[in-house]
N, C-alpha and C positions, 0 to 999 in steps of 0.2 A: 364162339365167343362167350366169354364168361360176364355176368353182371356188374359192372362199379355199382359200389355201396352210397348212398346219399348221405345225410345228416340224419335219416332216421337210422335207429339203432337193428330194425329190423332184416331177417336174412331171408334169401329162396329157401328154397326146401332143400334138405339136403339133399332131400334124393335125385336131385337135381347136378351134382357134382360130378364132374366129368372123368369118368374109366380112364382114359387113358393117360390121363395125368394124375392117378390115384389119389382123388380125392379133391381137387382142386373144385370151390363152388363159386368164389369172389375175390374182387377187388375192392381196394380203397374201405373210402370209413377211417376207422380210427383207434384209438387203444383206451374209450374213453368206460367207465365202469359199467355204464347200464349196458353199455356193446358190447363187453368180454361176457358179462352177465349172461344176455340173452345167447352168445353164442355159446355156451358152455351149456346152457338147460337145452339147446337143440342139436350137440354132438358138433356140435362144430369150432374149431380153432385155431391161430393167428399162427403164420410161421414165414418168415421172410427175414430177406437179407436187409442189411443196413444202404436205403441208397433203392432199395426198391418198393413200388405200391404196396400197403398192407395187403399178401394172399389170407386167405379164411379154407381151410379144408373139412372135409370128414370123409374119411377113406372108406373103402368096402375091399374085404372084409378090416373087422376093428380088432386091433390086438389088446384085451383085455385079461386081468388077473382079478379071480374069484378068492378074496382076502382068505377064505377056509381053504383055498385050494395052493395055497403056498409052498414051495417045495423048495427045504433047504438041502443043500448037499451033507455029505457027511463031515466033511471039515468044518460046514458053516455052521451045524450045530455043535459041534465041540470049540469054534469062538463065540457061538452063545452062551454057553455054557461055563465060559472062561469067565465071561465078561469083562473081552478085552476092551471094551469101546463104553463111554459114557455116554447114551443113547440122551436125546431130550426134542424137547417140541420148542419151536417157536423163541428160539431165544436169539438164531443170528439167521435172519431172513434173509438180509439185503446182500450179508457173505457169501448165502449158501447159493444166491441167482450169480454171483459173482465169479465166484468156485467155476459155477456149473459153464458160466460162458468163458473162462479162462479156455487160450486157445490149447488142442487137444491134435497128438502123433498122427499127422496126414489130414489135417486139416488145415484151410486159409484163413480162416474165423467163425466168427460163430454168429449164429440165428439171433440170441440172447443179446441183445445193443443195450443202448442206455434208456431208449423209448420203450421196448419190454422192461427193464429193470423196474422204472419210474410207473409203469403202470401197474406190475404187478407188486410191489410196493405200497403202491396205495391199496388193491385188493386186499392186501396184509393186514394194512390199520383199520382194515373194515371186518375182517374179520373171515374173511374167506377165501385167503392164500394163508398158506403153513410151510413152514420146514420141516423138516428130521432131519437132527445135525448127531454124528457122530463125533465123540471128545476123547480124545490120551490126553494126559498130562494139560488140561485147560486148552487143549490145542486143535482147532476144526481140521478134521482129516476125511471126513465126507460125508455125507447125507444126501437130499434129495427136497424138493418143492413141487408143490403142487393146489389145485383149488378143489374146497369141497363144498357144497350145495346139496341142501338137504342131506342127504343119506348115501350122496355120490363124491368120488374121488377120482381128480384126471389128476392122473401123475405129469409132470410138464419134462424134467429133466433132473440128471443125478450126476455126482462127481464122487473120485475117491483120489484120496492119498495117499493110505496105506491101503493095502490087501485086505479085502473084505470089509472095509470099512462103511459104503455103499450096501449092500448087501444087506449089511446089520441091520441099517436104518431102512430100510424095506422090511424086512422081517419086523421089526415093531410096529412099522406102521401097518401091514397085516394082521399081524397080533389083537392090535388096537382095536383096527376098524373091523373086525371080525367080530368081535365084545359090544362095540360100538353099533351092531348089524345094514356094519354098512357092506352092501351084497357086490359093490362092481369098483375095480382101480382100472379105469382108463390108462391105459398104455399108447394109445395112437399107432405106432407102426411096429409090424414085426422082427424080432431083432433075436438072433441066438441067443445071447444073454438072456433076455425076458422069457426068452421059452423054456431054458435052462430051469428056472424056478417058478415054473406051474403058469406064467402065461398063452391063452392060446387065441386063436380067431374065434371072431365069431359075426357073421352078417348083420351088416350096419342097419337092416330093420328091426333086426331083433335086439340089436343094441342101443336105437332111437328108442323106443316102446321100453327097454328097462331104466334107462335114462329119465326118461319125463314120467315114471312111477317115482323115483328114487330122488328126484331132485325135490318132490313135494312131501318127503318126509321132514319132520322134527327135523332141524339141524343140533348139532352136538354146540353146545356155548362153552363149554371149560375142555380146553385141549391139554390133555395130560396123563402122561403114563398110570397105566396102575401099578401098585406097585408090586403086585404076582408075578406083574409079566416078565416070562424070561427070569423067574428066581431060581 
C-alpha cells in the first residue's frame, strides 16, 4: 500500500517508493504551490490521469542530462547553425503546456489536464516554471517547459511541429543552463530520444544528494538568452 497525502505539503522518503511500480511513492494531496515546491526539492513529481487521485513518483534509476554533456546530432548542428528556429524564454507559457498536452499518434490523452495546466501556471507567475518556445515566421512550432529551483532544472515535457524544432529548444536551454552552472536537467524516465542527445541513468540516491545541493543554490532571476549563444 502506498501513503495518501494529508493537507500537509509534506512527502515519505523517496526512497520509500515502490520498485515495481517504478517509482510510485503517493497519493492524494494536491497541486497547490508549496506541495509541487516541496516535491520537486525532494526528487519527487505529479503524474496522473484526469479522473484519477493525484500519483507523486520518483523513479530509480533517474534519467538525467548533464547540460555540458549535450549531444547534438550532425543535422541538429547544422539547424543550429542555420538558425532556422527563433529560440526565446518564457514568452508563451500557457501554449507551450498546451502544445505539450495536445493529444499525440497512439495515444488516448494526455497526463497534462487543465488541473496541471492551472497549476503550473501559477508556478510561472511566480517565477519557477519556464518555457523554451521555438518561432518560424511568429509562429510556435515547439519547445519545451519545465521548473527550476535553485540551480536545478526538471524538465516536465516537450512538443514539435516541425522537425527539430523540440530539439532546438533543448539545445538552448543546455546551452543556457550550462553558462548559467546549472549541473542536472531532470528528465524523469528513460526514453531513446533523451538518450539520443547525451541523457543517461543514474541512481536515485545519487540523484536525491545532487538535487538538494543544487536546489540551495542562487536561483537565476532574469531568464534570457545570451546573445553568443548559438551565434
Amino acid at each position: 500500500m502506498i501513503p495518501w497525502l494529508d493537507a500537509s505539503p509534506e512527502f515519505p522518503p523517496a526512497e520509500h517508493a515502490l520498485r515495481q511500480s517504478n517509482g510510485l511513492l503517493a497519493a492524494g494531496g494536491d497541486l497547490s504551490v508549496p506541495r509541487l515546491l516541496n516535491a520537486y526539492r525532494h526528487g519527487i513529481f505529479p503524474w496522473f490521469n484526469t479522473g484519477e487521485p493525484i500519483l507523486w513518483w520518483s523513479p530509480d534509476p533517474r534519467m538525467v542530462l548533464v547540460p555540458a554533456e549535450f549531444k547534438p546530432s550532425r543535422s541538429l548542428r547544422k539547424t543550429l547553425s542555420r538558425k532556422t528556429f527563433e529560440v526565446r524564454f518564457d514568452t508563451a507559457f500557457e501554449a507551450v503546456m498546451r502544445a505539450c498536452a495536445a493529444p499525440r499518434d497512439g495515444q488516448a490523452g494526455s497526463w497534462i489536464h487543465e488541473d496541471m495546466i492551472a497549476a503550473y501556471c501559477t508556478l510561472h507567475e511566480l517565477g519557477y516554471a519556464h518555457s523554451v518556445e521555438s518561432w518560424q515566421d511568429n509562429r510556435l512550432v515547439g519547445g519545451l517547459y519545465g521548473i527550476a529551483i535553485g540551480r536545478m532544472f526538471y524538465g516536465e515535457s516537450m512538443f514539435s511541429r516541425v522537425s527539430d524544432a523540440s530539439k532546438v529548444a533543448l539545445a538552448h536551454l543546455a546551452g543556457q543552463l550550462e553558462r548559467w552552472q546549472f549541473e542536472l536537467i531532470d528528465c524523469q524516465m528513460n526514453t531513446p530520444h533523451l538518450a539520443s542527445l547525451g541523457a543517461r541513468e543514474i541512481p536515485r540516491t545519487r540523484f536525491l544528494t545532487r538535487v538538494w545541493e543544487l536546489v540551495h543554490c542562487a536561483p537565476v532571476t532574469h531568464w534570457q538568452f545570451d546573445p553568443d549563444l548559438y551565434a
